[in-house]
TIDRENVO-534330 format. One line per 4 residues: their letters; for each residue z, x, y of C-alpha. Coordinates in pm, whole numbers. Layout:
// residues N
A = Z X Y  ...
// end
This chain:
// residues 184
XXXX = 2385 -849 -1906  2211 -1109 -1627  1909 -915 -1466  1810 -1026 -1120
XXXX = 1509 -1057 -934  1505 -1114 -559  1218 -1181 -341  1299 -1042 27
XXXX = 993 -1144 263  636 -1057 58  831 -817 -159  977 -879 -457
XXXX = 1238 -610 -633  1373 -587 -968  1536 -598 -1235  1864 -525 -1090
XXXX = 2232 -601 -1234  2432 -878 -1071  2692 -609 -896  2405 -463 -754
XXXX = 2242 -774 -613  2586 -884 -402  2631 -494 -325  2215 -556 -171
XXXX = 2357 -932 -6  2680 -773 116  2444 -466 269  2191 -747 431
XXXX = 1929 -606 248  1888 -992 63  1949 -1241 335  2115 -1569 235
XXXX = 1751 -1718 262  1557 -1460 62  1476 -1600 -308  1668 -1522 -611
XXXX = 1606 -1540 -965  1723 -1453 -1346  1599 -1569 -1659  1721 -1905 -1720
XXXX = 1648 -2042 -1420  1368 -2290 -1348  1269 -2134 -1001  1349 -1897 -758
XXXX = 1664 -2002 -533  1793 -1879 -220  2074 -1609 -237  2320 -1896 -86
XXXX = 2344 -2097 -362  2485 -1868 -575  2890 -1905 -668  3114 -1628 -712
XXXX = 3027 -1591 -1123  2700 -1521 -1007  2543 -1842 -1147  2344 -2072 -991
XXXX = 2494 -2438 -888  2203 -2659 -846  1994 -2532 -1180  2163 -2534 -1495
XXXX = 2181 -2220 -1676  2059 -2373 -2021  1676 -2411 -1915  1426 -2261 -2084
XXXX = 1348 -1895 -1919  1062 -1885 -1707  965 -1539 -1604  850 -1456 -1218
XXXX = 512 -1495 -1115  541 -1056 -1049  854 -919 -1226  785 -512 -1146
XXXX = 1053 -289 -1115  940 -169 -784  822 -331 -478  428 -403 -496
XXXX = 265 -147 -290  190 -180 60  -232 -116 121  -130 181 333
XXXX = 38 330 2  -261 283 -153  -474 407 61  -271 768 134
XXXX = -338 775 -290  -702 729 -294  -750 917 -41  -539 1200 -87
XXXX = -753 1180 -447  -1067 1141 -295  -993 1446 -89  -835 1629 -392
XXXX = -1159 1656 -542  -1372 1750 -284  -1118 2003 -216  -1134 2129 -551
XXXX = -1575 2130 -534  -1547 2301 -209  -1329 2564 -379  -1551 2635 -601
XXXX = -1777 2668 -406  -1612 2939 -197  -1520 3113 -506  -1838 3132 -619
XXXX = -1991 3316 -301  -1870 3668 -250  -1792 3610 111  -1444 3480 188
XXXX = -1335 3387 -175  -937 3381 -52  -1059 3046 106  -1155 2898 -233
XXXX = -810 2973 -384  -681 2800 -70  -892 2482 -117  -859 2514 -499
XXXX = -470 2513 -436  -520 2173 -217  -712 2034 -398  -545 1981 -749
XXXX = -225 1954 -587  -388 1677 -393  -539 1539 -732  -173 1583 -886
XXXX = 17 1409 -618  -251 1096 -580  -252 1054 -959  132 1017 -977
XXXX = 107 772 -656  -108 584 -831  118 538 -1125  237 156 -1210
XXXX = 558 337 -1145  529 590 -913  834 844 -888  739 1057 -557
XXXX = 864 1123 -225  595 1142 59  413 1449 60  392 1611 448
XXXX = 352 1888 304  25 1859 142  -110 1640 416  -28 1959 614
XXXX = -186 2169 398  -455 1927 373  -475 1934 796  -436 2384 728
XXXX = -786 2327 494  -1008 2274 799  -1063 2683 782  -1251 2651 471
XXXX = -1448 2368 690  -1342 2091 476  -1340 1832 758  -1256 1556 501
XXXX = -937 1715 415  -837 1724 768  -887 1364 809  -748 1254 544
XXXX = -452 1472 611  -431 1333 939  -438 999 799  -189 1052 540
XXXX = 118 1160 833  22 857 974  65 669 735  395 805 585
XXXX = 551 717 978  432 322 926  809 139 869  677 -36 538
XXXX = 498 292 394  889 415 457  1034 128 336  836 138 7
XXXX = 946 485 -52  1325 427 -27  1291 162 -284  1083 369 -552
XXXX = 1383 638 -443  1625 416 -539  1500 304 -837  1407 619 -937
// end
């Protein structure tokens, strides 16, 4: 079976069968303009110039195969992505020191089981974000409990918290997690 690679404005998506390529033209999520490209080909091509067997017209099929300069399954991350993950790990760990901390004092220990709790959930989460191939949905949940952390005075955890919902409501932070979801 042909696997396809398309290139739709700085991202680039794929493998992906032939049926679901024309099922991603047909939806508009590959333009006519947008690159395309399986092995065989010399270069990318625009979606247009494909016929109905799915072959290019202007290339012929017998050239040597010449992989894509990025072939990932997934969309390359958008800096935004990245930066939710290092910081959400960044904060993860001082979470986890400043829980520690509170457990080790007599007074308000309760607090250090709280920012424990964050903290290698927040070390958890980053680590998996991080991934070549990340498999996660956003995680409001532990920027909000990230945000909830300011009572053990972790100001860095509400910051990066903060930061993180932010960032999950940018449109290519949203975009980016759709297509991991789909590919899932």
């Amino acid at each position: 079976m042909v696997q396809w690679y398309a290139q739709v404005g700085p991202q680039r998506y794929g493998p992906i069968s032939e049926q679901e390529l024309r099922q991603w033209i047909a939806q508009g999520r590959v333009k006519p303009t947008d690159q395309v490209w399986s092995e065989g080909m010399a270069e990318w091509v625009s979606a247009q110039t494909l016929d109905q067997g799915g072959q290019q017209t202007s290339v012929p099929p017998c050239q040597p195969a010449v992989m894509p300069p990025y072939s990932s399954v997934f969309a390359a991350k958008p800096a935004k992505v990245q930066a939710i993950a290092i910081l959400t790990l960044c904060a993860g760990i001082f979470d986890c020191l400043t829980g520690v901390g509170w457990a080790c004092t007599c007074f308000l220990s309760p607090l250090g089981a709280y920012s424990m709790t964050v903290g290698i959930l927040a070390i958890i989460y980053a680590s998996r974000l991080l991934a070549v191939r990340p498999a996660v949905a956003p995680a409001r949940y532990l920027a909000i409990m990230q945000i909830i952390n300011i009572i053990s005075g972790s100001v860095w955890s509400l910051v990066v918290g903060i930061l993180c919902l932010t960032f999950y409501s940018d449109p290519q932070v949203q975009e980016y997690f759709e297509s991991i979801k789909g590919n899932s």
